[in-house]
N, C-alpha and C positions, 0 to 999 in steps of 0.2 A: 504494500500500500504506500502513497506517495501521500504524504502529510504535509500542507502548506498549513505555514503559523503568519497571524496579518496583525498590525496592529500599529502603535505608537511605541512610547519610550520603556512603557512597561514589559511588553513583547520583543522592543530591540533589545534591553538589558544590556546596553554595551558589547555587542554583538560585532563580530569580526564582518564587516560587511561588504567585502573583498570577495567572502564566498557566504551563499547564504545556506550553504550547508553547517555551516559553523553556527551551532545554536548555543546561549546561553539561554541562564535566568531559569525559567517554568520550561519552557523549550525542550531544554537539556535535562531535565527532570524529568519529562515526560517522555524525552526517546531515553533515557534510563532504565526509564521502568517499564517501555515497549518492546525494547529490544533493536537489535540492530536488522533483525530482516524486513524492518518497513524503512522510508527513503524520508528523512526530514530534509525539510524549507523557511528557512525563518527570513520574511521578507519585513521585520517590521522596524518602523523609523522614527526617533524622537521628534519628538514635536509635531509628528504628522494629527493634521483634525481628519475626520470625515470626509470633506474636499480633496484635503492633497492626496489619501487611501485611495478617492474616488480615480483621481487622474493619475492613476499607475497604477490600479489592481488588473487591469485589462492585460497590460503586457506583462505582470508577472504570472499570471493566470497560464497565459499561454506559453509563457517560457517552462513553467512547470508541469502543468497538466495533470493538477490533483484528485486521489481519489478523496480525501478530507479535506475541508478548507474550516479553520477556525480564524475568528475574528472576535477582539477585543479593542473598543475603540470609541470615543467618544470625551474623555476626560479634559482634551484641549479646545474642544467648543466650547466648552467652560470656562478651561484656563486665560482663554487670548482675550476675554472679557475684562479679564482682573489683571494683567499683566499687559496687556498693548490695546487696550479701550477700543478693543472689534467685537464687536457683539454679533453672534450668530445665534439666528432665532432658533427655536425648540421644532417649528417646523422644517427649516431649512438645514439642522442635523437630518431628523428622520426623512426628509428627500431625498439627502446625501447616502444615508444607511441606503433607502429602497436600493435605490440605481447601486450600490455597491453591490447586495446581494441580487439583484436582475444581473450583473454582468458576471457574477459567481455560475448563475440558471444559465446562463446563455454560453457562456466558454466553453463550461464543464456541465454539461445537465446531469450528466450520472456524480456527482462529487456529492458527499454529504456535507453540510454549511452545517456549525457549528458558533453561536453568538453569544456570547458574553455581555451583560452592560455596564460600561463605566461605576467605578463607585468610588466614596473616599472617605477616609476615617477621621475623625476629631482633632485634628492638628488646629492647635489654636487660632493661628493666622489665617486659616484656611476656613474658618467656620463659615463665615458669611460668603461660601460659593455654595452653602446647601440647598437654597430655595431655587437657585439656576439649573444644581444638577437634579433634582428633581425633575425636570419637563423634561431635563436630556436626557435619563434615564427612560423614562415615557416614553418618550421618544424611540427608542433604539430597540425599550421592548415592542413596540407596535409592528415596527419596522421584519422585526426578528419573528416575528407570531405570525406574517404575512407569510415570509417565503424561506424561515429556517429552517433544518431538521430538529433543531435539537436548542433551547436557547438556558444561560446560566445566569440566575440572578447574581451577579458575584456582591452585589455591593451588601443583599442580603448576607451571603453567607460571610463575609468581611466581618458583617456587623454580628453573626454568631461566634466566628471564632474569637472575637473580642471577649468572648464569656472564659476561655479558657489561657488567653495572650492578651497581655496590654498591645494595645492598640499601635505603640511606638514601638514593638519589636515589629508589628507587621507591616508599615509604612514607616517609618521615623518622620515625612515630612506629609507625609496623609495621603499620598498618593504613589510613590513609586519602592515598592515593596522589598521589604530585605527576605532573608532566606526564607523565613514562618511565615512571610506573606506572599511569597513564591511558590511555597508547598500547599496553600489552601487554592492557590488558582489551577495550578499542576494539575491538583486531586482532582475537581472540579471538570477542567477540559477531558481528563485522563477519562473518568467513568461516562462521558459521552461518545469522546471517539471509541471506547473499548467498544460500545454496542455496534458498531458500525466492520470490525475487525475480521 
C-alpha cells in the first residue's frame, strides 16, 4: 500500500524535504508500527493553510499515486488571522477543504481519504484563537463528512488525553506537538488506515 501523509507544520515535523520518503514526527510512528512492506509519503509543509494544500495537492497526488491519503490541516486559517491580520472566512476554509478532497476523488478514486481537524490546546497566548477555531473546525468536519472515508476529531481526542498529560507535554506552544502529542495523533490516523490495510 502507498501511504500519502498531507498537511502543514504538524505533518512536516521538520521533515527532510529533499525526499519525501523521509518521514518524521507521527509519520515515522506510524510507518513504525506498519511496517516496512507499505510505501510512505510525507508531503506536508509548515505554514501551508488550506489554499497553499489546495495549489499543490494535485501534482503531489499524481506524483505518488496513493492507495491512502491522510490529511491534517487547517490550524493556519486561524493562525494568519492572529499573526499577519489575513482573515480567512470559516466558509472559505471549508471550500478550500471540499476542492482538496474532490481533487483527492478525482486523481485517485480508489484511495481511501482519511481527515483529521485542526485543534489546539490551552496555551495561554493562544487562548483567544478558540472562538475562530471553532467555525474552522466546523468547517473541515462538514467538509470531511461530505467526501471522506474515514474522519478524526483530533482536537477532541487532544482535549481527552489532557485527562491523563498536561497539556504542555502535548503541544508546549498549543499547537505543534512534542512526542505525547505525536503519539495521540499516530494512534488516531494508525487505527483508520489499519481498516483500510
Amino acid at each position: 500500500m502507498r501511504i500519502l501523509f498531507q498537511g502543514d507544520s504538524i505533518t512536516d515535523a521538520h521533515r527532510d524535504r529533499t525526499d519525501p520518503r523521509r518521514l518524521s514526527g507521527y509519520t515515522q510512528m506510524i510507518a513504525d508500527s506498519l511496517g516496512e512492506e507499505h510505501e510512505y509519503f510525507n508531503y506536508g509543509i509548515s505554514g501551508d493553510t488550506t489554499a497553499q494544500l489546495l495549489d499543490r495537492i494535485g501534482a503531489e497526488l499524481q506524483a505518488t499515486m496513493p492507495d491512502i491519503v491522510t490529511v491534517l490541516i487547517g490550524i493556519n486559517d486561524v493562525w494568519r488571522r492572529f499573526d499577519s491580520n489575513y482573515f480567512i472566512p470559516a466558509e472559505q476554509t471549508q471550500q478550500n477543504a471540499e476542492e482538496i478532497f474532490c481533487t483527492v476523488r478525482r486523481i485517485c478514486p480508489n484511495a481511501k481519504l482519511i481527515v483529521a481537524e485542526p485543534y489546539l490546546l490551552p496555551a495561554p497566548d493562544k487562548l483567544h484563537w478558540r472562538g475562530t477555531l471553532a467555525y474552522n473546525i466546523q468547517a473541515i468536519r462538514e467538509a470531511a463528512l461530505k467526501y471522506a472515508d474515514a474522519f478524526i476529531p483530533l482536537d477532541s481526542l487532544m482535549t481527552l488525553a489532557r485527562k491523563s498529560t498536561p497539556w504542555q507535554l502535548l503541544a508546549a506552544d498549543g499547537v505543534h506537538p512534542d512526542e505525547a502529542g505525536q503519539r495521540v495523533i499516530a494512534e488516531a490516523f494508525e487505527k483508520e488506515i489499519k481498516k483500510y490495510l
